[in-house]
C-alpha positions as CSV (number, residue, x, y, z in Angstrom):
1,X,119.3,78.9,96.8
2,X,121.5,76.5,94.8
3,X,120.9,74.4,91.7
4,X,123.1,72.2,89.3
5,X,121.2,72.6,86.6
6,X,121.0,75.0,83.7
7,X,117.8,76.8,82.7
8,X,115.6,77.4,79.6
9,X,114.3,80.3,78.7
10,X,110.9,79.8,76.7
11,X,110.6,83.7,75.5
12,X,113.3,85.2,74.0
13,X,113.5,87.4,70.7
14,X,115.2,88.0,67.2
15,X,114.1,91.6,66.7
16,X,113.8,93.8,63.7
17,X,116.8,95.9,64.3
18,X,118.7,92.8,64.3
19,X,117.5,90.8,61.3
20,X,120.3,90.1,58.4
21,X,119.8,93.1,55.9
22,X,119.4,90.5,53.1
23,X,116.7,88.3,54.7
24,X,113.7,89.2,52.6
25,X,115.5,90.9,49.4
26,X,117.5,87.1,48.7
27,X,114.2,85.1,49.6
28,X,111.2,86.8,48.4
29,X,109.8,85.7,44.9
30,X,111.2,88.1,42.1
31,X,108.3,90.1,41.2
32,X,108.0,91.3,45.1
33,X,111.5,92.3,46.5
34,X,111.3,95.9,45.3
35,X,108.4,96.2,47.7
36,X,109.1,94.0,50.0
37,X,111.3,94.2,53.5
38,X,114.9,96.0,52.7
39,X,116.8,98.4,54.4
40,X,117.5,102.3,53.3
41,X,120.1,104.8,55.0
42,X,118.4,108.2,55.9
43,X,119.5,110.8,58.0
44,X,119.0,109.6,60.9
45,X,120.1,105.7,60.2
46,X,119.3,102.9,58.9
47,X,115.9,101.9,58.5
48,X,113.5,99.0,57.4
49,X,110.7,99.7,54.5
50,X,108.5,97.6,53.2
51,X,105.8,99.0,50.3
52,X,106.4,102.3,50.9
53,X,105.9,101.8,55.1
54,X,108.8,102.6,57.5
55,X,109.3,99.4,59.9
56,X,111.5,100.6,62.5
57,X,115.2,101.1,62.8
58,X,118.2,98.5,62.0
59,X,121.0,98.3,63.7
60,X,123.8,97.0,61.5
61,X,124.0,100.1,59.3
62,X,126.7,103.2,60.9
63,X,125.7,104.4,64.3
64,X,124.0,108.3,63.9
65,X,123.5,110.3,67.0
66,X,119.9,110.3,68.3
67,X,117.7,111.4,71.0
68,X,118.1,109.8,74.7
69,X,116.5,106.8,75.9
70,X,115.2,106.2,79.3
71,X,116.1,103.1,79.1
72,X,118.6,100.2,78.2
73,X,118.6,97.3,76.2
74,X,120.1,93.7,78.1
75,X,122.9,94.2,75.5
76,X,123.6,97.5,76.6
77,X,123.1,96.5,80.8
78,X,125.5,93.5,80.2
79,X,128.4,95.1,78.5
80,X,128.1,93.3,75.4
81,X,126.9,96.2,73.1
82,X,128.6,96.9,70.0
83,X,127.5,99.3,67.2
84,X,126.9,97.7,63.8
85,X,126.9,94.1,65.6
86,X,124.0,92.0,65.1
87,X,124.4,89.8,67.9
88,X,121.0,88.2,69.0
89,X,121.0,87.0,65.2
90,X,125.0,86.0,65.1
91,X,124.3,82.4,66.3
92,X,128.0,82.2,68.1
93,X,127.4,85.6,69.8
94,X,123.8,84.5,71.1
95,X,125.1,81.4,72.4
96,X,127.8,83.3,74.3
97,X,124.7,85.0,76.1
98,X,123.2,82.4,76.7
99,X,126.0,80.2,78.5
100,X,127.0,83.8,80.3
101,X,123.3,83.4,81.5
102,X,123.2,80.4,82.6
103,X,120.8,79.4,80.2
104,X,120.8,75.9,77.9
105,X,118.0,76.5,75.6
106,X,116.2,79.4,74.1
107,X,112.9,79.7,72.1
108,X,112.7,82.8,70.1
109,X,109.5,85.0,69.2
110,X,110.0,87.2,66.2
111,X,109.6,91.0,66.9
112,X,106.6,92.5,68.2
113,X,105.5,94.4,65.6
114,X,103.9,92.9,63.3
115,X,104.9,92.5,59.5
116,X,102.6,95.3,58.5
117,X,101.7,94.4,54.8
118,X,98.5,95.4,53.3
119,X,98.9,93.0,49.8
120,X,97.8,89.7,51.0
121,X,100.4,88.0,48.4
122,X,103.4,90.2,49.7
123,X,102.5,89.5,53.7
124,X,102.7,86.2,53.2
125,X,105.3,85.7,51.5
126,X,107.0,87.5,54.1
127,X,106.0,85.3,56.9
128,X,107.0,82.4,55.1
129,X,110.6,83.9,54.7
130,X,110.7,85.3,58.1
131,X,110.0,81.3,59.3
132,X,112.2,79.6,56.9
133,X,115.4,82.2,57.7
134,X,114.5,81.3,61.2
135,X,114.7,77.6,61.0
136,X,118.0,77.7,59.5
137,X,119.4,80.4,62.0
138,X,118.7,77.2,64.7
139,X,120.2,74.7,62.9
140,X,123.2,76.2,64.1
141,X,122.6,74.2,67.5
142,X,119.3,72.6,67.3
143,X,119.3,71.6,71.1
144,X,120.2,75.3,72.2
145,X,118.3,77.4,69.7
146,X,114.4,76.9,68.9
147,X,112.2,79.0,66.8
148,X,108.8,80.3,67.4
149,X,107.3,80.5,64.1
150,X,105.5,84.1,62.6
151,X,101.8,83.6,62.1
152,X,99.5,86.4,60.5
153,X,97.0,87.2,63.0
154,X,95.5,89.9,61.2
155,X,94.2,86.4,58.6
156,X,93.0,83.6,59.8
157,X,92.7,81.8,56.5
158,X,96.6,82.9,55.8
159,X,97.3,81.7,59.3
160,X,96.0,78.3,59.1
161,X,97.6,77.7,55.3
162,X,100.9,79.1,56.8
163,X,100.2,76.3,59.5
164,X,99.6,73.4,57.6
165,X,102.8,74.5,55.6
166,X,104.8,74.6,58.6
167,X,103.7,71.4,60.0
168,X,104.4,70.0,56.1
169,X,107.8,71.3,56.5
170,X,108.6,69.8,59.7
171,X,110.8,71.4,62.5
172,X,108.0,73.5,64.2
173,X,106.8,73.1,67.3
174,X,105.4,76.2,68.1
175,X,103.6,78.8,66.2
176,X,102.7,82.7,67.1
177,X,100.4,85.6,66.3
178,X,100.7,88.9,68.0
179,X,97.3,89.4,70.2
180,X,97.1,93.0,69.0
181,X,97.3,92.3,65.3
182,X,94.4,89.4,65.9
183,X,90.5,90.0,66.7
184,X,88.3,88.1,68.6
185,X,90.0,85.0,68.1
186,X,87.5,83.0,69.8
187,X,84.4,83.7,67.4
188,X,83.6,81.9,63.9
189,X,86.0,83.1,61.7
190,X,88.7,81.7,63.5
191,X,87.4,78.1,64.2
192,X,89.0,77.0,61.1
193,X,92.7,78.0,63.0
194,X,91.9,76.1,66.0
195,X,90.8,72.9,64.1
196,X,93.8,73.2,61.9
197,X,96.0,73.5,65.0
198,X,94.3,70.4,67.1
199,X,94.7,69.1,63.6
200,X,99.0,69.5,63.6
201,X,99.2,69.3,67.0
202,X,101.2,72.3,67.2
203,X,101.5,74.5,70.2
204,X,99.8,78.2,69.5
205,X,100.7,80.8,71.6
206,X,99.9,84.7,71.1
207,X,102.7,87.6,72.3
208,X,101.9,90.6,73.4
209,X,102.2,93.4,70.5
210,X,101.2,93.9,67.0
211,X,100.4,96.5,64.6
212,X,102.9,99.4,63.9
213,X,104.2,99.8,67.7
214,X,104.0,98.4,71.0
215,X,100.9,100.3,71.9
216,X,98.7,103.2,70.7
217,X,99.5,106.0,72.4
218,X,101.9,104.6,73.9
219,X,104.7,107.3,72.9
220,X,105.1,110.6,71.2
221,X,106.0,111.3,68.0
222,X,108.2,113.6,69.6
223,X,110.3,112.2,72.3
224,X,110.4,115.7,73.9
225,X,106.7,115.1,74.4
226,X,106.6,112.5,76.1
227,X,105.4,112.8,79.7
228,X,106.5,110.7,83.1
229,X,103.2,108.7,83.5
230,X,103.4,106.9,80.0
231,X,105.7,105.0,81.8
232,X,102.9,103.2,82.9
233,X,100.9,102.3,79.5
234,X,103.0,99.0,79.2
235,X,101.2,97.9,82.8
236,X,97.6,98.4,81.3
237,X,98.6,97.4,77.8
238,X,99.8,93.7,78.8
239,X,97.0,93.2,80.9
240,X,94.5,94.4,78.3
241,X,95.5,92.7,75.0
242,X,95.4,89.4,76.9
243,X,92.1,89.6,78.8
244,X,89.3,89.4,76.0
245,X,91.2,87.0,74.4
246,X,91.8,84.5,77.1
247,X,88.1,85.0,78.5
248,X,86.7,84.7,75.2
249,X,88.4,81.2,73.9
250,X,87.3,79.8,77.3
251,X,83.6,81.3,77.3
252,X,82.9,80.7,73.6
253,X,83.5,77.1,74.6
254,X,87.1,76.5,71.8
255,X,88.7,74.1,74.3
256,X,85.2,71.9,74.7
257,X,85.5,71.6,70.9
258,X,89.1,70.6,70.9
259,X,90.4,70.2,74.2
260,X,93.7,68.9,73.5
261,X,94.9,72.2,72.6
262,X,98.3,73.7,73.8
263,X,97.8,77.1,74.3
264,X,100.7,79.6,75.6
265,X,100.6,83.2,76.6
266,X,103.6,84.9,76.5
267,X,105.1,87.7,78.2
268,X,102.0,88.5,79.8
269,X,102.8,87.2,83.5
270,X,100.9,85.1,85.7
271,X,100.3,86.8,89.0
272,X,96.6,88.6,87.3
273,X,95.6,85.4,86.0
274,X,94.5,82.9,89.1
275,X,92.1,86.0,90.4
276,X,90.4,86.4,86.6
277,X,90.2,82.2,86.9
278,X,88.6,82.5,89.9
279,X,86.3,85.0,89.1
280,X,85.2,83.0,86.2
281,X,84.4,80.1,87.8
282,X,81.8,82.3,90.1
283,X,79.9,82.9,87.1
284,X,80.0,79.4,85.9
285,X,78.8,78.2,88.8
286,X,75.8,80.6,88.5
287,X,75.7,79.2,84.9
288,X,75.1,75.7,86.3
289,X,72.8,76.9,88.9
290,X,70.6,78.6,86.5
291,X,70.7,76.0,83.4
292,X,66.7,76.5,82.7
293,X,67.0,80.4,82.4
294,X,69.9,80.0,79.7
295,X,68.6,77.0,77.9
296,X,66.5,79.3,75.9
297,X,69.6,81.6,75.1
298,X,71.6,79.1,73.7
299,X,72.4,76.2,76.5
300,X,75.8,76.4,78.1
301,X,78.6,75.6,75.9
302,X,80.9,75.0,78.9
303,X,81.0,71.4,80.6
304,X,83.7,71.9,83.3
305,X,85.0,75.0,85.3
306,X,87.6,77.6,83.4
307,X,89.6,77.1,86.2
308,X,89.9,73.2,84.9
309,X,90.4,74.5,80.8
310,X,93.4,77.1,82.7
311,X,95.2,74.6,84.3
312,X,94.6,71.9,81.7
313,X,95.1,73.8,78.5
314,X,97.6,76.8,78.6
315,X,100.9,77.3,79.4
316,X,102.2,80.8,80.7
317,X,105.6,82.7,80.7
318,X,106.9,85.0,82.9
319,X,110.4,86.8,83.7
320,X,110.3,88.8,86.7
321,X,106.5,87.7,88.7
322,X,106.9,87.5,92.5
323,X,103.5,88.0,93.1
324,X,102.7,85.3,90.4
325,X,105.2,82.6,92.3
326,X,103.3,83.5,95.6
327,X,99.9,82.0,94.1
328,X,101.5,79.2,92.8
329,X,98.8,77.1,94.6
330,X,96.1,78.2,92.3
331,X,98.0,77.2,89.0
332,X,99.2,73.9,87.6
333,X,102.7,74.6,88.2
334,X,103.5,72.0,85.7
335,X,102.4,75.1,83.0
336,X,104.5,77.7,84.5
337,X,107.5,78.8,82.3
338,X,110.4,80.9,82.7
339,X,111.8,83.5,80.7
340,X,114.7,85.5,80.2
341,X,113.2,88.1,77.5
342,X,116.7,88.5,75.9
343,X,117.6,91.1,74.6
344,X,114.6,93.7,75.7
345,X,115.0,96.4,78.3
346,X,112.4,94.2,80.4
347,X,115.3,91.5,80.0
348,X,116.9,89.5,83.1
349,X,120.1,89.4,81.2
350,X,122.9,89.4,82.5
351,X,121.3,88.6,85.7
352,X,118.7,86.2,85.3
353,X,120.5,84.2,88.0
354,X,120.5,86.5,90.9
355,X,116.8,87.5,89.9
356,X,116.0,83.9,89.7
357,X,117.8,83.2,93.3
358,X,115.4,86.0,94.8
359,X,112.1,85.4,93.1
360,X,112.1,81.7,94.3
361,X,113.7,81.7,97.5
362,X,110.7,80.7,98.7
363,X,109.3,78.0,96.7
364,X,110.3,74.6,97.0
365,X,113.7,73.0,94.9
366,X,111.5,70.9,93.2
367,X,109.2,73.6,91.9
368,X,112.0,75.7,90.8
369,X,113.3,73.1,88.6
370,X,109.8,72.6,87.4
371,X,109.7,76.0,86.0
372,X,113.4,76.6,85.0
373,X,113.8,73.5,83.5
374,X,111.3,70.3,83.5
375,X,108.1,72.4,82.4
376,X,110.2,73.2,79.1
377,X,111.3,69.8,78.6
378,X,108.3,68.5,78.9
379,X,106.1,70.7,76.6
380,X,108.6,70.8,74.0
381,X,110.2,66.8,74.6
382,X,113.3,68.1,75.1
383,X,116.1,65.5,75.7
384,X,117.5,66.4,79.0
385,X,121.1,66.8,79.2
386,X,121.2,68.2,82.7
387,X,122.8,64.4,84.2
388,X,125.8,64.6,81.1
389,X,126.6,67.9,80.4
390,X,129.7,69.6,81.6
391,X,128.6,73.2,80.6
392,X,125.8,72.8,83.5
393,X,125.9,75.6,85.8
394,X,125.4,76.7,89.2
395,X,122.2,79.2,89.3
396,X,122.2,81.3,92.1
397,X,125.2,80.0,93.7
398,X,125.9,83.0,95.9
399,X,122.4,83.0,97.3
């Protein structure tokens, strides 16, 4: 497989470790910085706290010595590693990466755990200096380097004022809870969001993670403790975060009240979603074919398949999905979008070519630049430098 194009990545992050040190204490309002995000040295390293709450590690503090990990980073798998180096937030440094990658543009979730603040006035003022630190971090290269802006999913009304605020502010395309932070997002306290985001036109899309770790359960306190089989828990945990949600904004009818909404899910994959579509529309069609039983239970909210509101209405990423790219025919594959997930373990850096080369061997040229390249331009109206730019590179040259 050979292409002359570069590719965009559409799920990428700027994770806690790496956030500048000052980023909350020089923007929060006065009377909250003490309790607000800042980083502390303890035995063990450097740390983030916020109101008393330990956030997880940072990494630009001195390197201590701590248990083994079974696994790597992409920083660590490509070589580019340094202790004390902030590089997914050094804009130079990123873009290095990224051209190393063969990548053009990125779009960049936040970290996924949420910003666990109990004081409604502190949490939001921390989302709102999370998104305005990020905005400026791209305007280092605003064609490479796009932000995915921090939403509260835990507050629907904070959500939709952080929004509006957002959309006021201008240079946001794209906002972002984490699905485990949010519930039920498809019942009545949560219309107000969707209206507001038909309203600004903005693209939501909701990340797997939230609350204090990845997943309950998940690990041990005690890495000793950990067993072999927990290995699995991310397979279950993707899978499961997603499903109400996405079954529950189609059934509860969100997209029949505004059905020009953009709605992404990312880092979730794609190959379990065509069989849940199809699935659903089996009991639509018994919906239809049974109007007069439900009419006294409410009527049927839905006036078109979910298999129509899927292919119409969301957009999903994925990094590493064979089985997804083999079922291509049951998707609009002009909603399929590539990522490179730099710089997690789950990452394709520094190989996202090869592992691109393999996974679409099989497709056709024209769909692999739909979903490396055109999708993302299209959903985002990206100008397309792929005819003038000399940086363009060969992806999957060798294959």
């Amino acid at each position: 497989m050979h292409v002359d194009y570069q590719m965009i990545s559409v799920d990428d992050h700027v994770d806690m470790q790496y956030l500048p040190k000052d980023l909350w204490t020089s923007r929060l309002p006065a009377h909250l910085r003490d309790r607000g995000p800042h980083v502390e040295e303890t035995d063990t390293g450097c740390i983030w706290v916020c109101d008393g709450k330990r956030w997880g590690n940072w990494a630009g503090g001195t390197t201590k010595q701590g248990p083994p990990r079974s696994y790597q980073n992409a920083l660590e798998r490509g070589g580019v590693y340094e202790p004390g180096v902030l590089r997914p937030t050094i804009a130079e440094l990123r873009l290095q990466d990224m051209t190393r990658d063969g990548i053009e543009a990125t779009f960049m979730f936040g970290p996924i755990t949420a910003f666990a603040a109990d004081n409604p006035e502190l949490r939001t003022a921390i989302y709102q200096a999370y998104n305005d630190w990020l905005a400026e971090f791209c305007a280092y290269d605003p064609h490479r380097l796009h932000g995915v802006s921090a939403l509260p999913g835990e507050d629907p009304q904070a959500a939709v004022a952080e929004m509006y605020r957002l959309a006021r502010r201008g240079g946001t395309q794209q906002v972002n809870f984490l699905i485990r932070s949010a519930t039920a997002i498809y019942e009545e306290a949560w219309e107000p969001f969707w209206a507001a985001a038909a309203d600004t036109n903005l693209i939501v899309s909701f990340h797997v993670g939230g609350g204090a770790g990845f997943a309950p359960g998940a690990r041990p306190a005690n890495p000793a403790d950990e067993k072999p089989w927990t290995v699995f828990n991310p397979t279950k945990g993707f899978i499961n975060q997603f499903l109400d949600p996405f079954v529950g904004l189609i059934g509860h009818g969100v997209f029949e009240r505004h059905p020009n909404l953009n709605v992404m899910l990312a880092e979730v994959g794609l190959g379990w979603l065509p069989w849940v579509v199809h699935e659903m529309d089996y009991r639509y069609q018994r919906l239809v074919d049974n109007r007069a039983y439900w009419s006294s239970r409410g009527g049927i909210v839905l006036s078109e398949p979910p298999s129509e509101v899927w292919k119409r209405n969301f957009w999903v990423t994925f990094q590493d999905d064979p089985v997804g790219l083999a079922l291509l025919d049951f998707c609009n594959e002009d909603h399929i979008l590539w990522a490179s997930d730099y710089p997690h373990p789950d990452s394709t850096f520094p190989d996202s070519q090869r592992i691109v080369a393999e996974q679409m061997a099989h497709i056709t040229p024209e769909q692999r630049r739909k979903i490396l390249r055109d999708n993302p331009i299209a959903l985002y109206r990206l100008e397309d430098r792929s005819a003038t730019s000399g940086a363009a590179r060969a992806v999957g040259a060798s294959a």
